[in-house]
MMTF fields as JSON, N, C-alpha, C and O atoms, coordinates in Angstrom:
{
  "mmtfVersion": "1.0.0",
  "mmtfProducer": "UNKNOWN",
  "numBonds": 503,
  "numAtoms": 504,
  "numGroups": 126,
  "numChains": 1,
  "numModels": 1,
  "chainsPerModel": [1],
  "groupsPerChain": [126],
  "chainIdList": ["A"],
  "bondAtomList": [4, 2, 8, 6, 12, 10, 16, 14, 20, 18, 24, 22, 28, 26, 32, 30, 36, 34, 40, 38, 44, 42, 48, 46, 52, 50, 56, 54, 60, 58, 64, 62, 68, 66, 72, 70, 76, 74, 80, 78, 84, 82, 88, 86, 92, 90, 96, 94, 100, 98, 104, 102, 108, 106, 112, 110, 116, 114, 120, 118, 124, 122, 128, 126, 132, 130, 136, 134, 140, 138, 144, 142, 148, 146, 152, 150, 156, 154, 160, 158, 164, 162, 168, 166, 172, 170, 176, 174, 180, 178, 184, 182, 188, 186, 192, 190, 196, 194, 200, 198, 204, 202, 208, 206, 212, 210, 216, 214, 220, 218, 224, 222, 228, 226, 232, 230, 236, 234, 240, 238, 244, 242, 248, 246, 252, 250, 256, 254, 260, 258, 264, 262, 268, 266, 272, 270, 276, 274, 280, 278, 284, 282, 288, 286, 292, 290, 296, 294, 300, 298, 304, 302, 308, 306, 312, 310, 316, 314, 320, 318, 324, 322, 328, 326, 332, 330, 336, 334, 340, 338, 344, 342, 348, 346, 352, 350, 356, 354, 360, 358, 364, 362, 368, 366, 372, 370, 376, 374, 380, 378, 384, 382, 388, 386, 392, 390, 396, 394, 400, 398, 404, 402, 408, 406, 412, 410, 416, 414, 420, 418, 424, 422, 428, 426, 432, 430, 436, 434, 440, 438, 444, 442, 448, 446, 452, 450, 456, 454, 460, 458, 464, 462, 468, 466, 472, 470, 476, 474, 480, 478, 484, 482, 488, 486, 492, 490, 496, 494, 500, 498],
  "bondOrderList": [1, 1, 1, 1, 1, 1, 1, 1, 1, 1, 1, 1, 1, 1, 1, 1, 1, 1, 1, 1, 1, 1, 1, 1, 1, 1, 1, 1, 1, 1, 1, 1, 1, 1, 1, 1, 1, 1, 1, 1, 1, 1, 1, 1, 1, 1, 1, 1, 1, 1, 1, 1, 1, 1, 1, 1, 1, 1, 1, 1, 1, 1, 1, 1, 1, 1, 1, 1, 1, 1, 1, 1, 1, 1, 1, 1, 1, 1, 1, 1, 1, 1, 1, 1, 1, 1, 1, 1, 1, 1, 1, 1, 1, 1, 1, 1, 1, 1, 1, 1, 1, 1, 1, 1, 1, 1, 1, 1, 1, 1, 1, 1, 1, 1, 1, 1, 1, 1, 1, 1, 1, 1, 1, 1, 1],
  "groupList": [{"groupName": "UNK", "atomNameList": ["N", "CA", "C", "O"], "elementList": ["N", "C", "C", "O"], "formalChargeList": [0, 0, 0, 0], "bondAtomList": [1, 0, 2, 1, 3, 2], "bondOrderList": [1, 1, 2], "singleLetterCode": "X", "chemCompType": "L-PEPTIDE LINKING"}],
  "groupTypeList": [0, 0, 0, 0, 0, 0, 0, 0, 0, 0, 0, 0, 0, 0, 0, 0, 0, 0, 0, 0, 0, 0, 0, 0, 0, 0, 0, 0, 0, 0, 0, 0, 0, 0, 0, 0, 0, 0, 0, 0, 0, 0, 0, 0, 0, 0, 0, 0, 0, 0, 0, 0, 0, 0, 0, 0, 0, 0, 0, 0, 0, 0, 0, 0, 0, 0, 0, 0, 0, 0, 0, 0, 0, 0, 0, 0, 0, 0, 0, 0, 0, 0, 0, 0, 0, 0, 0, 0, 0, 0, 0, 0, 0, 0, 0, 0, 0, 0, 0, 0, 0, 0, 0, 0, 0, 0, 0, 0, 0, 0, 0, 0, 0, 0, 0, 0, 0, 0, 0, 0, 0, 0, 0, 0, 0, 0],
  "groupIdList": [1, 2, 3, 4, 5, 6, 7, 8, 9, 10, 11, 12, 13, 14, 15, 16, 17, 18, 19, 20, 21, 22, 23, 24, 25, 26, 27, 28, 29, 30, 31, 32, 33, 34, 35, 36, 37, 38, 39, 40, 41, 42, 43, 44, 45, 46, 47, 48, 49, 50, 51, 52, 53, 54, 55, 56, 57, 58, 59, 60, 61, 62, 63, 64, 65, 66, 67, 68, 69, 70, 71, 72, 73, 74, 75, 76, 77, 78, 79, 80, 81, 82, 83, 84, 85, 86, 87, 88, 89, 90, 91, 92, 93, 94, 95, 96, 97, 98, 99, 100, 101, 102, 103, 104, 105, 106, 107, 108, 109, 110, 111, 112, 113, 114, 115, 116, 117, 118, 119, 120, 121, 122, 123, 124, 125, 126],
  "secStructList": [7, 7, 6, 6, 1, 1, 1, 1, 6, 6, 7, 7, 7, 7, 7, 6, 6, 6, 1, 7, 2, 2, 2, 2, 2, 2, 7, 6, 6, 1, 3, 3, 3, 7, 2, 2, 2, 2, 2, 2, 2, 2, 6, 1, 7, 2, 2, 2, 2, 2, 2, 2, 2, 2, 6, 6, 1, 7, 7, 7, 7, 5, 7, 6, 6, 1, 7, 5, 7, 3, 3, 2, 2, 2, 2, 2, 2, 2, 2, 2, 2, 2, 2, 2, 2, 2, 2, 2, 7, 7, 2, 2, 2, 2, 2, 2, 2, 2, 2, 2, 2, 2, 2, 2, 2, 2, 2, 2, 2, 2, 2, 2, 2, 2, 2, 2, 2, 2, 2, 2, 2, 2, 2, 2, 2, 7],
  "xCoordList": [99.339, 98.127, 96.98, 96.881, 96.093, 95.072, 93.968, 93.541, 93.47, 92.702, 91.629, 91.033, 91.256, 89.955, 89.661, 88.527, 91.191, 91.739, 91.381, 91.309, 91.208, 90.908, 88.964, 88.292, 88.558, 86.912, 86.232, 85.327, 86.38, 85.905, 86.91, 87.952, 86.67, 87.359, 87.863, 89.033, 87.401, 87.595, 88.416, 89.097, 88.486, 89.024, 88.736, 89.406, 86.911, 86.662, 86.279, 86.544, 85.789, 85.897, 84.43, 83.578, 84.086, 82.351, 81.392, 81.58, 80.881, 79.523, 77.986, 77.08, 78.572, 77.185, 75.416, 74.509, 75.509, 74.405, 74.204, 73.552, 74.849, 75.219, 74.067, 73.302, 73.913, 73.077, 72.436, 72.998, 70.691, 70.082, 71.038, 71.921, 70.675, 71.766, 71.64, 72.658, 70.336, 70.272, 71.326, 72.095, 70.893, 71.847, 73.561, 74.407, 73.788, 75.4, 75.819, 76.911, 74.937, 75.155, 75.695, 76.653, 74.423, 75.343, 76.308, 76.707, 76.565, 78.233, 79.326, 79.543, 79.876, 81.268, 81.858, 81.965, 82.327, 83.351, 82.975, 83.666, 81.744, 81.118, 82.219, 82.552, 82.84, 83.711, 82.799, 82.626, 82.33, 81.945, 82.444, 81.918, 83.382, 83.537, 84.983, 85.989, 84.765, 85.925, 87.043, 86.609, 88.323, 89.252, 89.528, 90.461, 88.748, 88.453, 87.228, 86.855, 86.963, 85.682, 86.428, 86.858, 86.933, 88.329, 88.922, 88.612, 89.507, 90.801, 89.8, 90.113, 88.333, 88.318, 87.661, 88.253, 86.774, 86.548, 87.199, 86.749, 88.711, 89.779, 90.569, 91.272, 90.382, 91.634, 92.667, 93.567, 92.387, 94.476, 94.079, 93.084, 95.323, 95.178, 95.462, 96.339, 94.773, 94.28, 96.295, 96.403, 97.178, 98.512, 98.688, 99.449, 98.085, 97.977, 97.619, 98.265, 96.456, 95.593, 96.402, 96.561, 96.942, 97.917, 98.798, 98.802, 100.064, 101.029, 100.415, 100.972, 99.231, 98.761, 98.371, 97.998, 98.348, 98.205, 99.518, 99.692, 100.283, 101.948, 102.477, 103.333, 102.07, 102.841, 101.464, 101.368, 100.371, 99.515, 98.719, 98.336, 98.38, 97.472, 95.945, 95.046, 95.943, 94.56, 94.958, 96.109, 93.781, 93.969, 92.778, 92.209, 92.173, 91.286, 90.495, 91.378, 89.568, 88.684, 89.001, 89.4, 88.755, 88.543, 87.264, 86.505, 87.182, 86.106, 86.219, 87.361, 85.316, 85.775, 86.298, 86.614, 86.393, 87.795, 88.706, 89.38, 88.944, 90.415, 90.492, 91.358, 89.226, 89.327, 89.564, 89.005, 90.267, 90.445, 88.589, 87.897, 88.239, 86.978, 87.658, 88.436, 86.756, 87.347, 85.482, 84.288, 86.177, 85.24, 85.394, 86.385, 83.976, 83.992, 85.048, 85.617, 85.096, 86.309, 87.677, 88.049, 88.04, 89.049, 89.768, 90.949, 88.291, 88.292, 88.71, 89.426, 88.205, 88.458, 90.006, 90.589, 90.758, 91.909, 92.679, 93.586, 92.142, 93.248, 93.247, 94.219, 92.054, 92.166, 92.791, 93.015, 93.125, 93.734, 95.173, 96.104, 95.295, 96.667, 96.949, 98.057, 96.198, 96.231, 96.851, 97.547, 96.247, 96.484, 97.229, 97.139, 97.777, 99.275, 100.037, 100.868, 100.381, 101.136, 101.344, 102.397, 100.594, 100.176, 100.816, 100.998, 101.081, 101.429, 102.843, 103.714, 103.345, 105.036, 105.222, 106.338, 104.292, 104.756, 105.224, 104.792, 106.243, 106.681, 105.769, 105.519, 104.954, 103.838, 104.129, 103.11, 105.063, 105.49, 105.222, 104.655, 105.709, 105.453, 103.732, 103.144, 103.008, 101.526, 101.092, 100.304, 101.498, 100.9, 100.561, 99.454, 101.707, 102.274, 101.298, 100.998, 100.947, 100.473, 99.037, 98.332, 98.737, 97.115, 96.709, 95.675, 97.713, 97.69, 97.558, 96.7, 98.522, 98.524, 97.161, 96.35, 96.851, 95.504, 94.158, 93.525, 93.922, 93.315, 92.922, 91.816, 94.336, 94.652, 94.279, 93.861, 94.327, 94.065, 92.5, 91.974, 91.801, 90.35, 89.742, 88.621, 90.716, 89.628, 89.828, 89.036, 90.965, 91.296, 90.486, 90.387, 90.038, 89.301, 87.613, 86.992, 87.359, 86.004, 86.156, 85.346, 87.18, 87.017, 86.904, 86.302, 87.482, 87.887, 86.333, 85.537, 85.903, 84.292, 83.515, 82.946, 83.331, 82.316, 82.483, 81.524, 84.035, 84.04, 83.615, 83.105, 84.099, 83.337, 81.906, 81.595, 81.091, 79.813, 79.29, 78.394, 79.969, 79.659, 79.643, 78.889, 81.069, 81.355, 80.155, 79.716, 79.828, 78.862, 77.546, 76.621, 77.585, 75.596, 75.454, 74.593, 75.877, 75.195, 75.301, 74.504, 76.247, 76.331, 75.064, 74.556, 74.762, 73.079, 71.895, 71.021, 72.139, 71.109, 71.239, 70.154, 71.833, 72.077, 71.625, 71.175, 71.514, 70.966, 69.549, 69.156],
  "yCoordList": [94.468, 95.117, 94.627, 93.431, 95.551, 95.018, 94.357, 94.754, 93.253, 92.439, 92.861, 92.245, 94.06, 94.589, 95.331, 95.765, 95.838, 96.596, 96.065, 96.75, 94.792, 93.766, 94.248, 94.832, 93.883, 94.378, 93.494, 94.089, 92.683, 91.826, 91.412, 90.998, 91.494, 91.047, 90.198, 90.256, 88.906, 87.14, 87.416, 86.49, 88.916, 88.19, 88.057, 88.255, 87.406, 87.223, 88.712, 89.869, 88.47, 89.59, 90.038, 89.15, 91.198, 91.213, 90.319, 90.335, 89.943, 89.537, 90.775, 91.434, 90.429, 91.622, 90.962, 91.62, 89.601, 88.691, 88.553, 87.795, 89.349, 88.977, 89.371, 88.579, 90.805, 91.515, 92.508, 93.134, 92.574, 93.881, 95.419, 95.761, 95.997, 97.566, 97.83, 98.017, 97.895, 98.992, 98.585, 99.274, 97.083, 96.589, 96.707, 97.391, 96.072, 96.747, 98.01, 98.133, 99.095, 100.444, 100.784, 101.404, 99.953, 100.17, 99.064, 98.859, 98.38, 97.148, 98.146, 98.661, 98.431, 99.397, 98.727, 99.333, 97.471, 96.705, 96.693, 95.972, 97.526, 97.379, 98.192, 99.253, 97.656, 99.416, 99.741, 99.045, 100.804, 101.596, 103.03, 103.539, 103.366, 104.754, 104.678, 103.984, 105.324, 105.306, 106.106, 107.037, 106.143, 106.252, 107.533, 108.008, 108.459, 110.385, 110.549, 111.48, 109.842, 110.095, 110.078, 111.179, 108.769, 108.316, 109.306, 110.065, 109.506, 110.599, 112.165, 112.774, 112.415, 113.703, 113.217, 113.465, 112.733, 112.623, 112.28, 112.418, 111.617, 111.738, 113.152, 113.534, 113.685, 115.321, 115.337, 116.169, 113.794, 113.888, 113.872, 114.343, 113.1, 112.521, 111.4, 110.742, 110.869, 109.786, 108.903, 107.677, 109.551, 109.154, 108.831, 107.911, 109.463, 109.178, 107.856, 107.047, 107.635, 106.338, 105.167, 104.138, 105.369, 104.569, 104.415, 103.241, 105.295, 104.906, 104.221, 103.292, 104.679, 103.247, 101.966, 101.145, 101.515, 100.591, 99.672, 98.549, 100.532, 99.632, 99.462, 98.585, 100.247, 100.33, 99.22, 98.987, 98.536, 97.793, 97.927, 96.961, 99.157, 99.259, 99.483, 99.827, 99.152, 99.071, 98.293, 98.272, 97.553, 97.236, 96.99, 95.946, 97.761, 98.213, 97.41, 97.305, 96.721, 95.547, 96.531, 97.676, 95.901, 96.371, 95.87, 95.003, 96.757, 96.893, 95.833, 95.436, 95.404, 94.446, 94.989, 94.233, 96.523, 97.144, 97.332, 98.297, 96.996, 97.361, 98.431, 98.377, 99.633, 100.619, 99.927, 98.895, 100.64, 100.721, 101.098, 102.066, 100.207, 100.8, 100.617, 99.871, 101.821, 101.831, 101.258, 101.335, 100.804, 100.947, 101.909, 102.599, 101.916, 103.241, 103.28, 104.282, 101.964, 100.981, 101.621, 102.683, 101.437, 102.365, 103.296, 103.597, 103.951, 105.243, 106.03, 107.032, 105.479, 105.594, 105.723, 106.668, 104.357, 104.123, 104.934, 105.359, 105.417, 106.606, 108.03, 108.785, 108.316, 109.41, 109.553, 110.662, 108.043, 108.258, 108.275, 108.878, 107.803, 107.884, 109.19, 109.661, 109.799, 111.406, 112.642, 113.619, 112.139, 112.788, 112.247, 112.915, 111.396, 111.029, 111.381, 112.065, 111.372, 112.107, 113.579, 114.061, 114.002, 115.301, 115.832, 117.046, 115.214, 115.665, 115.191, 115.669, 114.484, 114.665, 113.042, 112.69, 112.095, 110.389, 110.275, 111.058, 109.214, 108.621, 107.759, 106.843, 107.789, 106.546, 105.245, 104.626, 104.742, 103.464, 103.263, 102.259, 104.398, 104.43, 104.828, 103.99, 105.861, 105.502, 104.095, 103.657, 103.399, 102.411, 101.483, 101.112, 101.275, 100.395, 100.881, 99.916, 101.882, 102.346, 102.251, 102.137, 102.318, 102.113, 100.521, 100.133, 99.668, 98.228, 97.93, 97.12, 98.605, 97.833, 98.458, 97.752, 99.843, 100.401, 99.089, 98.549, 98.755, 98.231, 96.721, 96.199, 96.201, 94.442, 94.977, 94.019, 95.887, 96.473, 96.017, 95.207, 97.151, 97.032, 95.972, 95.639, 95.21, 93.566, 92.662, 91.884, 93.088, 92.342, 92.539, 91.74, 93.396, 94.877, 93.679, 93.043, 93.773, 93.4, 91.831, 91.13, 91.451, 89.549, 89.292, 88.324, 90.163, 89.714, 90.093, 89.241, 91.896, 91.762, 90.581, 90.097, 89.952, 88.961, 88.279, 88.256, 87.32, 86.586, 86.669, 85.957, 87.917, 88.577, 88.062, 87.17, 88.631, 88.48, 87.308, 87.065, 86.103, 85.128, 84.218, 83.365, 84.797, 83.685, 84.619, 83.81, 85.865, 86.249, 85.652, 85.659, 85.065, 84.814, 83.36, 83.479, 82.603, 81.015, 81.37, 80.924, 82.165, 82.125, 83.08, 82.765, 83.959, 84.531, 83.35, 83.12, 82.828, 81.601, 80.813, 80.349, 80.588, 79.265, 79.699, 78.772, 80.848, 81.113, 81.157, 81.363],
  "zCoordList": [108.703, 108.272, 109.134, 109.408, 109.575, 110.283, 109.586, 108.502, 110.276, 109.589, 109.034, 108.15, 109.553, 109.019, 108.497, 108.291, 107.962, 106.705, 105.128, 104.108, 105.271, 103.953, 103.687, 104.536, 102.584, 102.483, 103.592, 104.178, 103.856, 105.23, 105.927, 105.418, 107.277, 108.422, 108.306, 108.684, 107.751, 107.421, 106.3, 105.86, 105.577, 103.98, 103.233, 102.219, 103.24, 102.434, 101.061, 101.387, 99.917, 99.171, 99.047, 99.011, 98.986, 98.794, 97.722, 96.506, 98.045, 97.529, 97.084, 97.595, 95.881, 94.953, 95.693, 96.202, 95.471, 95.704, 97.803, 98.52, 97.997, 99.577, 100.268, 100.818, 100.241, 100.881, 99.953, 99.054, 100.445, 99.815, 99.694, 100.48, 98.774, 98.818, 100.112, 100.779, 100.712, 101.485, 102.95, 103.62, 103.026, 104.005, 103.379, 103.956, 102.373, 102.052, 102.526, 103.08, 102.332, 102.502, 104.241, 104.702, 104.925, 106.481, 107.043, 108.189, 105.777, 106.475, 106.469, 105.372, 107.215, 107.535, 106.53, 105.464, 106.611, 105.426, 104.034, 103.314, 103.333, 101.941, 101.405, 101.933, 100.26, 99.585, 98.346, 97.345, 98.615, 98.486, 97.622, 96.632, 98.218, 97.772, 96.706, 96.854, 95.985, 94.386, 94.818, 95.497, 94.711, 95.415, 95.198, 95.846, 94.183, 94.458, 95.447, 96.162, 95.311, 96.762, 97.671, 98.016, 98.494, 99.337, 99.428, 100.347, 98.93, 98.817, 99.7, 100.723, 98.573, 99.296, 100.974, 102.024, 100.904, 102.555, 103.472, 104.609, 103.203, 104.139, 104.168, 105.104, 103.259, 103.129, 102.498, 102.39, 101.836, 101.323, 99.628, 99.078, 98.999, 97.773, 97.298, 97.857, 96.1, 96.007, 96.103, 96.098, 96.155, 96.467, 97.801, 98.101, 98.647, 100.049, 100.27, 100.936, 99.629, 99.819, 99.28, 99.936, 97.986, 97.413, 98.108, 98.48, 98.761, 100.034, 101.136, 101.72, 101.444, 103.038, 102.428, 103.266, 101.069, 100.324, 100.489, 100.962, 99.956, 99.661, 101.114, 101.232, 102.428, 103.717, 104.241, 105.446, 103.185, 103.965, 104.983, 105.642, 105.224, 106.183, 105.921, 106.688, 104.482, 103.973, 102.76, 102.326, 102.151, 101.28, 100.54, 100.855, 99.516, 99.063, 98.291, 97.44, 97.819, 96.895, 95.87, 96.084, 94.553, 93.244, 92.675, 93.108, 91.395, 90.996, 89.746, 89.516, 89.035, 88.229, 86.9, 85.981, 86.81, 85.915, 86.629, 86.267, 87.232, 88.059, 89.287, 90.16, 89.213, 89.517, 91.855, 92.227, 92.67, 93.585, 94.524, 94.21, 95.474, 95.96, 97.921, 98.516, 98.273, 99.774, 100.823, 100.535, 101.875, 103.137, 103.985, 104.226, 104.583, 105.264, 106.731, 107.165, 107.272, 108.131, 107.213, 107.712, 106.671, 105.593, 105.574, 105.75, 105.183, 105.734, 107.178, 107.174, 108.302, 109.394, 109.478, 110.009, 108.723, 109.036, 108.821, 109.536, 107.058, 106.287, 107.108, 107.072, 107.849, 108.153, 109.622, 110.106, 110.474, 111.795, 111.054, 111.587, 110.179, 109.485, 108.987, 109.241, 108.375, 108.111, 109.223, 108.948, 110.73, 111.504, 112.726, 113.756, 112.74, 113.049, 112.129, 112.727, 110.812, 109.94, 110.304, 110.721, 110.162, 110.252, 111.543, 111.641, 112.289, 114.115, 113.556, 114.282, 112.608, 112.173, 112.402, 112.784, 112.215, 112.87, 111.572, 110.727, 111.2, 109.888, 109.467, 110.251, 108.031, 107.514, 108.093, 108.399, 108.296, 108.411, 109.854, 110.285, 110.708, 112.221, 112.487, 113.171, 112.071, 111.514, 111.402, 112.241, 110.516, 109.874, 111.28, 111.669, 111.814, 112.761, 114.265, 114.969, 114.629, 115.337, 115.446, 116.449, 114.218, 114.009, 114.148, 114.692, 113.555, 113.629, 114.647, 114.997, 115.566, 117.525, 117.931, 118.531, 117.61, 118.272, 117.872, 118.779, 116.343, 116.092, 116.708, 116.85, 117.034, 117.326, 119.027, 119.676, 119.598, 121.11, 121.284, 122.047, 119.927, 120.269, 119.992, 120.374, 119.081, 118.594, 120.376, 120.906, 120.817, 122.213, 123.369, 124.3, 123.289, 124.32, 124.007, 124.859, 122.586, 122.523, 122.728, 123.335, 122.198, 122.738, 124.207, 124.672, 124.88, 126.354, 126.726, 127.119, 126.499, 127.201, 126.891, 127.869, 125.715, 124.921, 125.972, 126.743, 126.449, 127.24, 128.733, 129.598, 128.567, 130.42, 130.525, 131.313, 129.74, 129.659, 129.754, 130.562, 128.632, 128.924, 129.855, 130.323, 130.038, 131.497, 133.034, 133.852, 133.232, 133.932, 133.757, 134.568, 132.439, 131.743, 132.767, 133.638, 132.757, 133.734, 135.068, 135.894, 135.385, 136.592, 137.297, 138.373, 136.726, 136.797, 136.788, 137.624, 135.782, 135.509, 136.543, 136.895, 136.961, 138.015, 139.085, 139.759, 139.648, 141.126, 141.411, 142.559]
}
């Protein structure tokens, strides 16, 4: 499961006291949306969302009744999963696909960070 499939990247679980609404509202990782919301702004049903649950490629915070809440990061996921399905991939082969795409782009952005950095003194120094 990709790491950033969890309500935070780290894991950790949201914090009500964390951030003002308005800032929660633009954290990609806030969940947010109730799993008929979920369900309609991806295209599927709320069973859909439940199968990328059990195959782990999301895994959704709850609400403190139990109810399932998604991120908009989530979201993204269910719906690249929607449409690899959809082109005939098996969920499991989906799942797996989105994971390597995902672990690609966290690699993609560590390596620039480091580019950059290692470019930043060597500017300074001349």
């Amino acid at each position: 499961m990709p790491p950033e499939s969890q309500p935070y990247a780290d894991g950790r679980q949201p914090d009500q006291d964390r951030l003002p609404v308005a800032d929660r509202l633009d954290d990609d990782h806030f969940p947010a949306y109730t799993m008929g919301r979920a369900a309609e702004l991806v295209g599927s049903t709320p069973a859909f969302l439940r199968a990328l649950g059990e195959a782990r490629l999301i895994t959704p915070a709850r609400s403190g009744g139990g109810h399932r809440r998604y991120s908009r990061h989530q979201l993204r996921l269910a719906a690249r999963a929607r449409e690899l399905i959809d082109q005939g991939t098996p969920v499991d082969a989906a799942c797996r696909i989105i994971s390597l795409e995902e672990r690609l782009e966290q690699a993609e952005r560590a390596n620039e960070e480091l580019r950059a950095r290692a470019a930043g003194p060597a500017r300074g120094s001349r």
